[in-house]
N, C-alpha and C positions, 0 to 999 in steps of 0.2 A: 384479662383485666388490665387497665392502665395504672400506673402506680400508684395516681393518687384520683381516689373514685369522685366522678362527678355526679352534682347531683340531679337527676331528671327531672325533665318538665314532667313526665307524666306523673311522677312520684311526687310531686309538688300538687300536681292538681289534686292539684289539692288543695341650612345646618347653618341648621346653618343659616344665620346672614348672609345676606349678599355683601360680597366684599371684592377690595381693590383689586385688581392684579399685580400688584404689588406686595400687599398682605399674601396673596394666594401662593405668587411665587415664594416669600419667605417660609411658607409654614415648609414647604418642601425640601428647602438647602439648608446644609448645616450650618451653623454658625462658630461662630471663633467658642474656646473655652468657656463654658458657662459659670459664671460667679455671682456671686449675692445683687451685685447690680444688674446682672444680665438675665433673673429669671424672671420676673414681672414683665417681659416685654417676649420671653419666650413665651412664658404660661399664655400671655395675653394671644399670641400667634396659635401654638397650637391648640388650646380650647377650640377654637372655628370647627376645628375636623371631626372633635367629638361630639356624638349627637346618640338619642334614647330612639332604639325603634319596639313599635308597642302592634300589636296583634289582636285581636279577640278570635280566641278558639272557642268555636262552637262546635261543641259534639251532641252524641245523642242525649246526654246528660247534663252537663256540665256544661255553663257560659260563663268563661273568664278572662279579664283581661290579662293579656300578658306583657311584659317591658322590659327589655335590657338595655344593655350598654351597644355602642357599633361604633365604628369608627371608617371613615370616609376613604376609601383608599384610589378613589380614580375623582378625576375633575367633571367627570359626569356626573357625580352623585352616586356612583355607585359604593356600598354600604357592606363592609364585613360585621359576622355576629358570630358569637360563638355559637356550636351546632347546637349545646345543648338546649338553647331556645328555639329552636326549631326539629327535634329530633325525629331521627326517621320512624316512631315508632306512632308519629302522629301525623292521620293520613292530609295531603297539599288541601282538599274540598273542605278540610277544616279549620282552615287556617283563613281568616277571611278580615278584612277590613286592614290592610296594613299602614303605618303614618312613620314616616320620620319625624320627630321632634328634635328641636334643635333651640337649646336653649338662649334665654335670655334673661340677665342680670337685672334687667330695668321694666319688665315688662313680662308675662305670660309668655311659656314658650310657644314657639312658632308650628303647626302640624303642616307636614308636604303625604299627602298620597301617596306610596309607596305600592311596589310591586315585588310578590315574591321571587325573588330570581332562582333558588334552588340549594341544596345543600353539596356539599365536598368532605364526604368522611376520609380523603385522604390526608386532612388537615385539620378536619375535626372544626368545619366551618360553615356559616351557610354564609349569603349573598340576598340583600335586598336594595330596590334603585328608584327615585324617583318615576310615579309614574309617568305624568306631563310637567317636567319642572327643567325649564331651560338654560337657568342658571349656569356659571363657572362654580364649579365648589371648589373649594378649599380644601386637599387631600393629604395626607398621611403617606410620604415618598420611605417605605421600609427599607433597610439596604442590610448588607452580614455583614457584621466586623465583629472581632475577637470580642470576647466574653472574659479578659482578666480578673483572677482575682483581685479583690482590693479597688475596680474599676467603680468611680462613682456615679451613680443612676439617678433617674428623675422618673419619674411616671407621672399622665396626667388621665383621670380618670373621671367619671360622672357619679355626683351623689342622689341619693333615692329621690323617686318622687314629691314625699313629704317637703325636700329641700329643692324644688323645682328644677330639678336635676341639672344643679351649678355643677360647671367643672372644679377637679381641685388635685394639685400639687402633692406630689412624696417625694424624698430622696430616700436612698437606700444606696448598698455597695453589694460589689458581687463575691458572694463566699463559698461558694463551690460549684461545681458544672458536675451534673448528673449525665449518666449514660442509660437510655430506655426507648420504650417503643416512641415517646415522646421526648427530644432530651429537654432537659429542665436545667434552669440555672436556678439557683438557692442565690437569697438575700440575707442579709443583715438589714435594719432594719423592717422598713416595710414599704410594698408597695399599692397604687392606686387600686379600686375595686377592679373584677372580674371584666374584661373587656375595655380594660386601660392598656396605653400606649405605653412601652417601656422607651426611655432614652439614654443613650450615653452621652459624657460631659460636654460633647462639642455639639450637643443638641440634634442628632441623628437618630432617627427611629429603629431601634436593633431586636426589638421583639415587642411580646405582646400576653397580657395577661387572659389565661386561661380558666376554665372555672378546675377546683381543687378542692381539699377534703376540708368542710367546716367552713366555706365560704357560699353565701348565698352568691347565686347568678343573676339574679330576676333583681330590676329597678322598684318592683311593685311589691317584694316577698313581707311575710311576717317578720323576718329577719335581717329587717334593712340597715339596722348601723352596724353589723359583726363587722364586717369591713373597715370603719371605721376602728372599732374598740380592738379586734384580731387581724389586721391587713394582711394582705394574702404575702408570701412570702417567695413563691416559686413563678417565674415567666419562664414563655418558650422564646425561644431567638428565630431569628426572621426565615433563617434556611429553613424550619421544620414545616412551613405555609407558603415558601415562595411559589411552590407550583399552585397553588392556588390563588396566586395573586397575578400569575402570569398567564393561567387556563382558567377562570374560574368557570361555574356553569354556564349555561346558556338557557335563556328562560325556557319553559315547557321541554326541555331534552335534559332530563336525569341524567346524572353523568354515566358514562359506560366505566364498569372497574373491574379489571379484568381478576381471575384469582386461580385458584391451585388446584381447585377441588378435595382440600384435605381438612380436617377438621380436628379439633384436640391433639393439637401440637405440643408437644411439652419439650420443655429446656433441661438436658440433659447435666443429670448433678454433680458436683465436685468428685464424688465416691462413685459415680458411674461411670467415668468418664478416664477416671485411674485406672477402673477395671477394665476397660477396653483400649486402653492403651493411648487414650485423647487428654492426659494430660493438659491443661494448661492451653486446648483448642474447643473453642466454644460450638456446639452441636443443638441439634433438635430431633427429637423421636416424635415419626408420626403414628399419631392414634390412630384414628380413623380415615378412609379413604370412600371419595363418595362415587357410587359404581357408574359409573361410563361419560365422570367427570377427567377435565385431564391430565390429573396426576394417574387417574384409573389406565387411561389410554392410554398413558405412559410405560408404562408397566409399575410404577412406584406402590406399593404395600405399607397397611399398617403393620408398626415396629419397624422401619426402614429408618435408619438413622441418617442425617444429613449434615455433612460435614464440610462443605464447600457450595458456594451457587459461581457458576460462571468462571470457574478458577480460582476464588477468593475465600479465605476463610470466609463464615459468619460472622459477623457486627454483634460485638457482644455488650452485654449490658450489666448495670449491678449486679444485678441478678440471676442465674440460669435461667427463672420463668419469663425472663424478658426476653430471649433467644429468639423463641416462637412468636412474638409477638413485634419483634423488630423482621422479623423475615417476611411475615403478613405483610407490614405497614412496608414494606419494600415492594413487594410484588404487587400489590396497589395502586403503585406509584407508576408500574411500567404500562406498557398498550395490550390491550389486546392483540393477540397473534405473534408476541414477542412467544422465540424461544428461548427455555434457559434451563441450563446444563446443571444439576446436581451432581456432589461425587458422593455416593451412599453406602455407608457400611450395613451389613444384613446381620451379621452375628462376631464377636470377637474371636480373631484370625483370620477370617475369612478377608481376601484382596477386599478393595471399594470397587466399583464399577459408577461409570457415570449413566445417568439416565434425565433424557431430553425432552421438556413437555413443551405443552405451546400453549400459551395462556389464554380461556376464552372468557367468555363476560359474566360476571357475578350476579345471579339470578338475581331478578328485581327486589326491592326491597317493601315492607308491610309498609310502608305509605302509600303505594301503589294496590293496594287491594281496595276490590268492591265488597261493598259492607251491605248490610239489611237488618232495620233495626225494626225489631220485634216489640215494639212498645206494651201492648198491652199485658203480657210475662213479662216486660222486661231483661230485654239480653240481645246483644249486636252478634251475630254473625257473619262471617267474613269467609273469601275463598283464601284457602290457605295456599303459602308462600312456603320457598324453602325452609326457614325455621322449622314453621310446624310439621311439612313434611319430615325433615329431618328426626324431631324429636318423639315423633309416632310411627316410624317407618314406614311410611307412604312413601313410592315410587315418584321421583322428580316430576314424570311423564303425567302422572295421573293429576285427576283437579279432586279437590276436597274441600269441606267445609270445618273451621273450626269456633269456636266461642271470643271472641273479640272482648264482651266487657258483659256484665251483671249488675244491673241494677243493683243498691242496698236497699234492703227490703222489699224488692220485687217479689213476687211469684217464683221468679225461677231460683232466685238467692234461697228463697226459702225450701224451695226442691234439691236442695243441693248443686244445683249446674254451677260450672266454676270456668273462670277464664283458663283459654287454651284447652279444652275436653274438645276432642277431634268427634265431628257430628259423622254416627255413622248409619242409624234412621230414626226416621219423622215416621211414627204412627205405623210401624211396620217396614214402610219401605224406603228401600236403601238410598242413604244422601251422598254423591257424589261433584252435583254441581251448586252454585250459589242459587243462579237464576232457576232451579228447579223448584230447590230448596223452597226458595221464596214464594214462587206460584202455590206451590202442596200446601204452603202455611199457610198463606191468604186463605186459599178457598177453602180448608178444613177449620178455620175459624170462622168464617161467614156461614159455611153451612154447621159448624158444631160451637157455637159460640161457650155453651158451657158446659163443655167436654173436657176432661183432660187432656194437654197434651204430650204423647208418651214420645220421649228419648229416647235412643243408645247412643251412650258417648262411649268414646275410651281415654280413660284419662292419662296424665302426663306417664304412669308406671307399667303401660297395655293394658293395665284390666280393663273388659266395658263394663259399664254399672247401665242396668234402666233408671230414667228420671220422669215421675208422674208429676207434670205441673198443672197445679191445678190452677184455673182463671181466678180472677180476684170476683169479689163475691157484687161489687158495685160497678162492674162495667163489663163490658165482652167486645169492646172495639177489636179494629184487627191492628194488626201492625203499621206502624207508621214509618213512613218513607226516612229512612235513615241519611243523613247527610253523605255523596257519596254511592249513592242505591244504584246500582248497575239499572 
């Protein structure tokens, strides 16, 4: 988990003017010391680059509009957001209608068509760009410089929709620099909303607000002025997104992210670490190891303790729980097919030994699954993804079906079916594929429209349970083509 939990879109579901080249060049160079004379005419530069981009997710249930904050970071138009507006946990086919808004002071904001470019969990970012719009934009030039205490800050950020989402002005000072899977700078006062531009005094863009604990993310949310009344307090600095601002995706090609194949990582404790004689060197024990992934291929085991990558201690963080979670966000960062050297202790006394893996590609992620929505019960099915495999012990190799969403008040809600119950059979027989799945359902509700129909699931703990769902008593349609439907 990240230190300070964000809050999900799915949990919730719940630019620019055209302007001079000369304004454009300004918003990108620093300017001399900023002072009370000199921020009306900065605010007025950098507002350009900030702009609201807005969504409608349509799923099998649910149509909502969704809005955040983004900011302009190429002269194409092209458009950073924070991921959590876009999370991998909601599949690209639902994601549909995209607009940059880009406001205006004197006049209704402006919408440009917009195209999703893709998401970057290695920065915790997505990426959206004009779809036909030929314009020079006006961008947001990020660059790294020191993070001092006591450094005086500006941020410029966008207010909710209700307030036609004018840009508006913070200062704040820097009061401590965090160490974490994310590093964090702490403010004193406060800063712009979620998805504001951090600056320091000579007017240089040095980071970037993130979403955080008790801060709404969303332009559109129920909880549009907390930002306002509780400004968010913590940004990340420009190093922890630069690679994504130097790689970012490429439309229709998910990014490739390479990993370890190890799972439940945990940060070895003050008292354990005495015990073994790691004093005062920050370490990680691996839990689980996933079989003929390539930590597996490696020879690396759970309980193998890891005390070096490449020669180098571990990058340690507040925390010991940050350990494991700053070594992730590390190997994320590197290529597929990179090798990299652990030096691993197995038990206390025993020598370390180094052991050498070679990193491959991070199984696709659940926005990539084909879905089947079963409208008339009520309930999305989907082929399952590593996740589920993993959390039901399913074999990487094998294809499976697991429960995606549930209607409230459906048929099947009321059968007890429950999101994530791994589908093991339809009416006797065994479900292993999506498009199986799907044909067997059709046609045993067209031919049995007011029959039951009988489950085995196994739920999140392995036990299976049978599910008699019974059809609703006013209609026996079949399933309706779920957005998405292989």
């Amino acid at each position: 988990m990240k230190r300070f939990a964000m809050i999900g879109l799915l949990a919730a579901i719940g630019l620019m003017c055209t302007s001079a080249q000369a304004r454009a060049d300004a918003t990108t160079q620093p300017t001399q010391s900023l002072d009370a004379a000199g921020l009306p005419a900065f605010y007025d530069r950098v507002r350009s680059a900030m702009v609201a981009v807005q969504y409608q997710f349509e799923g099998e249930v649910d149509r909502l509009e969704v809005v955040g904050s983004g900011v302009v970071v190429r002269d194409d138009g092209l458009v950073m957001v924070p991921l959590v507006m876009v999370a991998d946990g909601i599949p690209d086919s639902q994601m549909k209608d995209f607009k940059i808004l880009i406001p205006n002071d004197t006049d209704d904001w402006e919408e440009v068509d917009a195209t999703f470019v893709g998401r970057d969990s290695r920065s915790d970012v997505g990426f959206v760009r004009p779809t036909d719009d030929k314009r020079k934009w006006t961008a947001i030039n990020f660059v790294q410089r020191p993070d001092d205490i006591g450094q005086k800050l500006y941020s410029v950020g966008l207010l909710p929709k209700a307030a036609g989402y004018k840009a508006y002005l913070t200062q704040a000072t820097v009061a401590a620099n965090l160490r974490g899977e994310e590093p964090q700078v702490l403010v004193s006062g406060g800063l712009a909303s979620v998805g504001s531009v951090v600056f320091n005094d000579s007017g240089e863009a040095i980071g970037w607000v993130q979403p955080q604990l008790g801060q709404e993310p969303f332009l559109g949310g129920n909880n549009q002025g907390a930002s306002l009344l509780t400004p968010p307090r913590f940004f990340v600095p420009t190093r922890f997104f630069q690679m994504s601002l130097d790689d970012p995706p490429q439309e229709g090609q998910p990014l490739k992210i390479p990993w370890l194949g190890v799972v439940q990582m945990t940060g070895v404790t003050k008292e354990l670490a005495e015990f073994l004689g790691l004093k005062h060197q920050p370490a990680a024990q691996i839990g689980d190891v996933i079989p003929d992934g390539p930590a597996s291929d490696a020879g690396l085991q759970a309980s193998n303790i890891i005390i070096a990558m490449n020669g180098k201690p571990l990058d340690r963080g507040d925390l010991p729980e940050e350990i494991p979670m700053i070594l992730s966000r590390e190997i994320s960062r590197m290529k597929i097919g990179d090798q990299v050297t652990f030096t691993v202790m197995t038990q206390k006394g025993q020598p370390t030994h180094d052991v050498t893996v070679t990193l491959a590609e991070r199984p696709p992620s659940i926005s990539s699954a084909r879905r089947y929505y079963a409208a008339d019960l009520g309930f999305v099915a989907r082929e399952a993804m590593f996740e589920d495999k993993y959390l039901h012990k399913v074999k990487l190799t094998d294809p499976a079906v697991v429960i995606d969403l549930v209607k409230h008040d459906g048929a099947a809600e009321t059968a007890k079916l429950a999101r994530e119950d791994l589908l093991m059979q339809l009416n006797g027989n065994a479900v292993t594929d999506l498009d199986e799945f799907q044909t067997d359902y059709k046609a045993f509700r067209q031919d049995h429209p007011h029959d039951a129909v009988v489950l085995v699931v196994q739920r999140q703990n392995g036990q299976e349970e049978t599910i008699n769902i019974e059809p609703p008593e006013n209609g026996s349609g079949l399933g309706s083509p779920g957005l998405g439907e292989p």
